[in-house]
N, C-alpha and C positions, 0 to 999 in steps of 0.2 A: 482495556487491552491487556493488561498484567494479568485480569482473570483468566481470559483465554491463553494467554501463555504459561500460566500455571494447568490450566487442564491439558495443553497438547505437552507440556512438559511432563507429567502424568500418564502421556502415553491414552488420553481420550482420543478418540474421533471424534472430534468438532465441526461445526459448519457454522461459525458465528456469520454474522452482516458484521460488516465492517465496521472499524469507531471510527476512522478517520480516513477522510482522503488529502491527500499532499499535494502539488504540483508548482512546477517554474511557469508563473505565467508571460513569461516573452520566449519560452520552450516547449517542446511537447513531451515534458516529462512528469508522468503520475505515479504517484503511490495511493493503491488502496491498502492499508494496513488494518488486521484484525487483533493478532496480537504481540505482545511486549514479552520477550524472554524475562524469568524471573529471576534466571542467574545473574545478568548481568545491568538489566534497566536499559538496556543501548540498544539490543538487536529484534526492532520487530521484522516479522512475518504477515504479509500480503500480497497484493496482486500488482508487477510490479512493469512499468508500460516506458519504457527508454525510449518509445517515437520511433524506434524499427520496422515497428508491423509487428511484432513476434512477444506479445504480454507474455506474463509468465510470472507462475506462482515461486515464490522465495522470501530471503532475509534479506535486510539491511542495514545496516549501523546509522543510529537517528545523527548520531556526531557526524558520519560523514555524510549528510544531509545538511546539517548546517553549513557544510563549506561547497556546496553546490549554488552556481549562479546562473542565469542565462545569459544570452547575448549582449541585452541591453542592462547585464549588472543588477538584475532582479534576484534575490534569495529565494529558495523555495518557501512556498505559504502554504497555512490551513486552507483549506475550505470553507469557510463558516456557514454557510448553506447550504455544506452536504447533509443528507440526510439519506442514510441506504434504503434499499427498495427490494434489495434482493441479496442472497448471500453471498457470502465467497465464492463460494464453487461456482454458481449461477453469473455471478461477472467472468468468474475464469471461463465459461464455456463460452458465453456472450464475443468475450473480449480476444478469444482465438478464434472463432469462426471471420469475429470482426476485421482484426488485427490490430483494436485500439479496445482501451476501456470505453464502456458505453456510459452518458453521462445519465 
């Protein structure tokens, strides 16, 4: 993640696949995150799905993901059997047509 947030920091145009997906599993909140800001270590950027309907590419502070719980007092968790399939962009187009990220 740091790499690609050193290159879009750089001012590249990226299209990484994602490193990680996040999510509250007693919620229907995901993070697909691509990259880690290199200013600060705390703020990546991904494809980012609150259970609205309405994903949407941005930042978020990893800290204030630690202090995110769900209903039944679940923290948000890794994935450990993500493995992306498509890129960035390609979920964010997926996942607006959708209104969810696609698994």
């Amino acid at each position: 993640m740091l790499a690609h947030g050193k290159a879009r920091a750089a001012g590249e145009a990226i299209d990484p696949l994602p490193v990680v997906r996040l999510f509250t599993p007693d919620a229907h909140l995901t993070w697909l995150l691509a990259a880690l800001d290199p200013a600060d270590g705390d703020t990546a950027y991904g494809l980012i799905d609150l259970g609205l309907g309405m994903p949407t590419l941005g930042t978020v502070k990893l800290s204030d993901l630690a202090s995110i719980v769900g209903p039944l007092k679940r923290p948000v968790q890794r994935d450990l059997y993500f493995h992306p399939a498509r890129t960035l962009s390609e979920y964010t187009r997926l996942a607006e047509r959708d209104g969810a990220i696609p698994d």
